[in-house]
C-alpha positions in Angstrom: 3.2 16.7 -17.8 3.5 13.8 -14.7 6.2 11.5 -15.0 6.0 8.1 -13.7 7.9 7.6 -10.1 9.7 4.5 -9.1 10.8 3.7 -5.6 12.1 0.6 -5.6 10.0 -1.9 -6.8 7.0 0.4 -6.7 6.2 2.4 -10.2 3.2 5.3 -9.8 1.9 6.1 -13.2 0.0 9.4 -12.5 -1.5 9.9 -16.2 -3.1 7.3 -15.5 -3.9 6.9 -11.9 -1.9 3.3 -11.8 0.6 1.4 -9.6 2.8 -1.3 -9.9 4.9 -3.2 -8.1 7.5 -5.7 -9.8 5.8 -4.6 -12.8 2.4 -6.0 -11.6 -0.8 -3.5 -11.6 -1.9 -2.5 -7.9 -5.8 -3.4 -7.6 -6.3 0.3 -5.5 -9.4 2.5 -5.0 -8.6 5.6 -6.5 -8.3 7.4 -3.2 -5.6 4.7 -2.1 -3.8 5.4 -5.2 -3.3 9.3 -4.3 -2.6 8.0 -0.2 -0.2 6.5 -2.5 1.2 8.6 -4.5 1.2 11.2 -1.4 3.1 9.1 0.5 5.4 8.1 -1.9 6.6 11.8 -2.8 7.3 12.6 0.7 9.5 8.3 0.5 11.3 8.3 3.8 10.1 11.1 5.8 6.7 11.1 8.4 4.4 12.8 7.1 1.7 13.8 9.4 -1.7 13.1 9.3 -2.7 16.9 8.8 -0.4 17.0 6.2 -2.4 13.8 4.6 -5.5 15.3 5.2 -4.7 18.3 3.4 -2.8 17.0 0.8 -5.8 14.7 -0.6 -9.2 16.1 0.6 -8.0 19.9 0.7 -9.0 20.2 4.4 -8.5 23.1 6.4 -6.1 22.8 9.4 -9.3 22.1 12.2 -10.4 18.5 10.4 -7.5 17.7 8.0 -6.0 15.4 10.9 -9.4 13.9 11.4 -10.0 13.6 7.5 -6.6 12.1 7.2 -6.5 9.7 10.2 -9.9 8.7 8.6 -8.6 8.2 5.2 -5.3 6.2 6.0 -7.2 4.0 8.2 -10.1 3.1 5.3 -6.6 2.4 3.2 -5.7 -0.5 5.6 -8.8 -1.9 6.0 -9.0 -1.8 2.0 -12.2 -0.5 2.1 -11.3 2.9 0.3 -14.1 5.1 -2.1 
């Protein structure tokens, strides 16, 4: 069973799929919520855009930096799937 994660001010509710922050819901595409969620496990650290790729589209090593360059980038914009 998935716990709920706070960093902060930022609370992920996994059973859910849901963030807050100061204890207001984050409107996020459901792929920004796991960019997220990724990121927020790894709190502190760099985590590499392989890593990303692999971590949230299961890519295998040759496009997981493409696939997560691709998907952090879509996150900025805020024009995530």
């Amino acid at each position: 069973m998935a716990h709920d994660l706070t960093l902060g001010n930022l609370t992920l509710r996994p059973l859910v799929a849901r963030a807050e922050l100061d204890g207001v819901p984050l409107d996020l595409t459901h792929d920004e919520y796991r960019l997220l969620a990724a990121l927020a496990r790894f709190a502190g650290e760099v985590v590499p855009y392989e890593a990303i790729g692999r971590m949230l589209w299961s890519e295998t090593r040759g496009g997981a930096r493409r696939t997560g360059r691709a998907g952090v980038r879509r996150a900025r914009r805020g024009d995530g799937s």
